[in-house]
N, C-alpha and C positions, 0 to 999 in steps of 0.2 A: 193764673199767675201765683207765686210763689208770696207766704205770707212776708211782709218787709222785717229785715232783722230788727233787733232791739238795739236802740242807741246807748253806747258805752256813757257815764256822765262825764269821763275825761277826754279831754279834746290838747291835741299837740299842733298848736299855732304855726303856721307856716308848711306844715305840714298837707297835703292831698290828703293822702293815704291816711285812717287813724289807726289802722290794724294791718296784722299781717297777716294774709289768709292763707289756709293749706297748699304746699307745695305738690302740684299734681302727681310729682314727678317722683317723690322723698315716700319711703314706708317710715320716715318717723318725721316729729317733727322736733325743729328748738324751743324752747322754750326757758325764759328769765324768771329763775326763784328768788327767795329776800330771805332771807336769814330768819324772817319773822314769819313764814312761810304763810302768805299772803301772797300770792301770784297775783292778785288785782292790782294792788298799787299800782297807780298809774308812772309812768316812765314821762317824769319830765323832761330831762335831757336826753333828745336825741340830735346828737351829733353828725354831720354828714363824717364818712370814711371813705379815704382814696385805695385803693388795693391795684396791684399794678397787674396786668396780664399782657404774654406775650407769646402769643396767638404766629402760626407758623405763615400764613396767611392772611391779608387786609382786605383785599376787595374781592365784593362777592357778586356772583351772576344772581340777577333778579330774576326769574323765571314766570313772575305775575305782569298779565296782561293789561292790568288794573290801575295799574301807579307811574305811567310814563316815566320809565328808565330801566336801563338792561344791568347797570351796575351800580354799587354805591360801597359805601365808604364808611365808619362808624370807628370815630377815635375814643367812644366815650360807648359803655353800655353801663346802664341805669343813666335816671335824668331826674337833676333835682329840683329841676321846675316845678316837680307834682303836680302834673295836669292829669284829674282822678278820672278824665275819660280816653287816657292813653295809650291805645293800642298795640305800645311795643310791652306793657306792662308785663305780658307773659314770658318772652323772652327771658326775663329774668331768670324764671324757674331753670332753663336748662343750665343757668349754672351753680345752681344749687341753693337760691336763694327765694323769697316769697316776692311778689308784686305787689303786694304792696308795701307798706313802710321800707321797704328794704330797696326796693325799688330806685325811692328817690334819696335815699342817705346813703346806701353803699355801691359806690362809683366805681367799676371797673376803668383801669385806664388802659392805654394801647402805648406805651412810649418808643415802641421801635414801630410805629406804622410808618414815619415817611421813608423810612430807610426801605422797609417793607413794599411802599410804591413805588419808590424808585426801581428798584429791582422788577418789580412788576412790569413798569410802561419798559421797559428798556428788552422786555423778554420779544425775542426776532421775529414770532410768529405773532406779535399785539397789532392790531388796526387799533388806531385812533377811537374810540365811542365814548361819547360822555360819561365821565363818571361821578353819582350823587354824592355830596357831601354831606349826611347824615342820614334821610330813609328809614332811619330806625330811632335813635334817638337824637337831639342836637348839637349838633359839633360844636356850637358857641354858648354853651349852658356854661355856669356858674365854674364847674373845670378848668375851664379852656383860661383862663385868667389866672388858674396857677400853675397849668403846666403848659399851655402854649402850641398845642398840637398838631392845632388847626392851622395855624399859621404856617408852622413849616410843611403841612402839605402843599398850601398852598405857594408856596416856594417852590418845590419840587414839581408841580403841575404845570407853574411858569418855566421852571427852567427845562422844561420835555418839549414845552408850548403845547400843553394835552388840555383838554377842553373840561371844562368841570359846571357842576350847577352844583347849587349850596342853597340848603332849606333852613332855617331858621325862625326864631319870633326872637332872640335878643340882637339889643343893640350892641353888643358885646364885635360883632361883623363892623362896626365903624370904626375899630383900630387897626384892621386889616386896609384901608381902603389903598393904601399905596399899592401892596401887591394887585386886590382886584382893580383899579383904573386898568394896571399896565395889561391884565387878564382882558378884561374889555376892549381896551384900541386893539385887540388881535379879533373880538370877537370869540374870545373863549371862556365865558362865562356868563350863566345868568342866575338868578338868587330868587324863590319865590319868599315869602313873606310869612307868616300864620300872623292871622287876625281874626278870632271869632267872635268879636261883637265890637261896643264903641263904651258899652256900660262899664263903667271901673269897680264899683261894688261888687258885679257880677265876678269879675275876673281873677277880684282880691278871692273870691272862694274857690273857682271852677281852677285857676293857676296858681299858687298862691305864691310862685319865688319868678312869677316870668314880668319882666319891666311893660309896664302901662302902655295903653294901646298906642296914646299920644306918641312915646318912642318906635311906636316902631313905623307910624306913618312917617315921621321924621327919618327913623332906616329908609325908608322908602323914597324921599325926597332929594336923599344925600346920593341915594346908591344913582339913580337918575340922573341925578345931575352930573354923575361924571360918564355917560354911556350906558349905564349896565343896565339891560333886558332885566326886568324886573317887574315878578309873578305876583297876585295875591293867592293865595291859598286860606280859601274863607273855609274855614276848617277846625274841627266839626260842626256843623251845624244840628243843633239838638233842639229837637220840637218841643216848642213849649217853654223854653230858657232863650235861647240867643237870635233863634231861625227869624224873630220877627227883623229884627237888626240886618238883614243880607244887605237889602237894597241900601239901605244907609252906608255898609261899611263898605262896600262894590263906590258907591261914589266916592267918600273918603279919599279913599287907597287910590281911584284913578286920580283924582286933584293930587294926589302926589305926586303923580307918574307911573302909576304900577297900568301897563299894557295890558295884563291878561288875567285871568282870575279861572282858579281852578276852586271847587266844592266838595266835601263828602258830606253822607249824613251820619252821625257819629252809629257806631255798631259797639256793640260789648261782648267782646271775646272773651271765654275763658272765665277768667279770675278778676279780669276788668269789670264785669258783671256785678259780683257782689262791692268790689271798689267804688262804685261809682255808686250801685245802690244805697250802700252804707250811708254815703256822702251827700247824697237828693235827701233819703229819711232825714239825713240831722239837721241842713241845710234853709229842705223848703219844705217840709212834712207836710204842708196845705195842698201841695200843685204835685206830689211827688208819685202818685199812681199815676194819674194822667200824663204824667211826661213819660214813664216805662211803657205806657200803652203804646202810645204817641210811637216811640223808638220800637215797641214790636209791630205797627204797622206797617213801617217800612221794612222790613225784614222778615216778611211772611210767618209772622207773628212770634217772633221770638227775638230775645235781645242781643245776641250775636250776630253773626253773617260771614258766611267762610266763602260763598258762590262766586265764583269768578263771572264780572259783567254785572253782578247788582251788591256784592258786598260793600261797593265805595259807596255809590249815591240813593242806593236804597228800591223800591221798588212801590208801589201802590199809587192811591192819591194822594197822599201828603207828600211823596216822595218826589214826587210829578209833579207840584205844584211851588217843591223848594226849587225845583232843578230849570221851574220857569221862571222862578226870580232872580236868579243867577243868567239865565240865557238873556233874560229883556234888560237886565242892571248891566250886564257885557255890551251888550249893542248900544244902548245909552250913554253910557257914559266912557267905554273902552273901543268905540267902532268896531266890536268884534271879538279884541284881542289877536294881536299877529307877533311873531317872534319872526327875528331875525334868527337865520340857522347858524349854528357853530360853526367854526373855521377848523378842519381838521387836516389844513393843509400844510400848517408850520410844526406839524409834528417832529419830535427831534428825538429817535431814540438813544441817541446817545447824545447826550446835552453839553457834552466839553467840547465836541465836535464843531468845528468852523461852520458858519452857515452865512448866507448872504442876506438875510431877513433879519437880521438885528436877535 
């Protein structure tokens, strides 16, 4: 293993990310000079920025056998939750930007997407298949409250009657609930959850802008209570940090109502690697080789994992023994986990169109 970097002394609160690592992608890089030509100065203000993109195309074919869904959906690329073990982090680079810090402060937005779906479900040769509502980053992040995005897709899903799941950890999804009810009594929608632990200490460092675990068993209670299929996605589970918490937060989540529960064990792609490194040295420097070990034993001894069939839950003994607390914590306290299937039978490709099904 690789020796741990040296901790920066400035620390930008609220912030995952404290640095911005080299862009794979870039032969140069950016870089902020000072007049006093001191490049250290620490950068205390950092600002979230909204930059708008408008992408010829919204929904994209999933082609991974690994993540249950053929398509999804992404109103928002960057997420300013800064969760520094977050696997879309690299995505970033391809548009020209670093994963970290930049990640979660400069926000691409999508503002013609539903216009863009629309067009989409209405094209003559579309079958009905669910399509994810985030997959990459969170449709109801910190954005979504100034520009509203999420909402009007979910508008335009309703009014196709086209079936959609929605992945989230903010409660920010509880001002939508009038669209999702009426999405529910069809049976076209279901919302998994992210919760990775019950520790609030832990969360203020490992998420540092995503609302407290308390909100989101409460998302989970509300979304229940009116019909809606509703997933845990205990996710990431990181050996050594959160992994002891499973069984706890599998009961939790079902005393809400959450049916199902899906796991990963967290992997470190890329540039996410040194992000999260960075973040365990300055963090927990006592526990912080052992946790990288820990996460290279599940991934055949490296902190990534690209393999299709063990990149999500990992592979070894540790990985084997997360994925038996998840299975006995399912049966216990979720009888299994069962979903009802989606209704892909009120499909409407043209939504002006008279129909006898309300």
């Amino acid at each position: 293993m690789e020796p741990l970097p040296i901790v920066p002394a400035d620390h930008h609160k609220g912030r995952g990310a404290q640095h911005n690592p080299p862009n794979r992608f870039l032969n140069y890089q950016r870089a902020q000079e000072h007049w006093e030509a001191l490049d250290e100065l620490p950068n205390t203000d950092l600002p979230t920025e909204y930059r708008l993109e408008y992408p010829r195309e919204i929904v994209n074919r999933v082609d991974s056998p690994d993540v249950g869904m053929q398509y999804s959906l992404n109103p928002y690329q960057g997420c300013e939750h800064g969760c520094v073990y977050c696997y879309a982090r690299p995505t970033h680079e391809y548009w020209g930007y670093s994963a970290g810090q930049d990640f979660e402060r400069i926000i691409l937005v999508k503002p013609e997407a539903p216009k863009l779906l629309s067009q989409f479900l209405q094209h003559p040769k579309w079958l009905p298949v669910p399509i994810a509502l985030s997959g990459n980053t969170d449709c109801y992040q910190p954005a979504e409250r100034k520009f509203g995005i999420t909402r009007q897709l979910l508008e335009v899903f309703w009014a196709h009657r086209h079936p959609v799941s929605i992945i989230t950890k903010n409660a920010l999804i509880l001002r939508d609930l009038d669209i999702i009810e009426k999405l529910a009594a069809h049976q076209l929608v279901h919302v998994a959850v992210s919760i990775t632990g019950l520790d609030e200490a832990l969360r203020q460092k490992l998420e540092p802008r995503t609302v407290p675990y308390a909100r989101r068993l409460e998302v989970i209670r509300r979304l229940s209570a009116i019909g809606v299929p509703v997933t845990l996605m205990c996710a990431p589970i990181i050996p050594g940090l959160n992994s002891h918490e499973v069984p706890k937060v599998i009961e939790a989540a079902a005393q809400a109502g959450a049916i199902n529960c899906g796991h990963t064990v967290v992997r470190l792609n890329g540039a996410v690697a040194g992000v999260f490194t960075e973040w365990l040295r300055r963090t927990f420097p006592d526990r912080a080789q052992k946790v990288l070990r820990q996460i290279e034993a599940c991934h055949g001894g490296s902190l990534g994992d690209s393999r299709y069939g063990t990149r999500m839950v990992g592979e070894g003994v540790l990985a084997q023994q997360i994925a038996q607390w998840v299975h006995k914590a399912r049966q216990r306290y979720m009888n299994g986990g069962h979903h009802a299937p989606y209704n892909t039978e009120l499909y409407r490709r043209n939504p002006s169109a008279p129909t006898l099904f309300g």
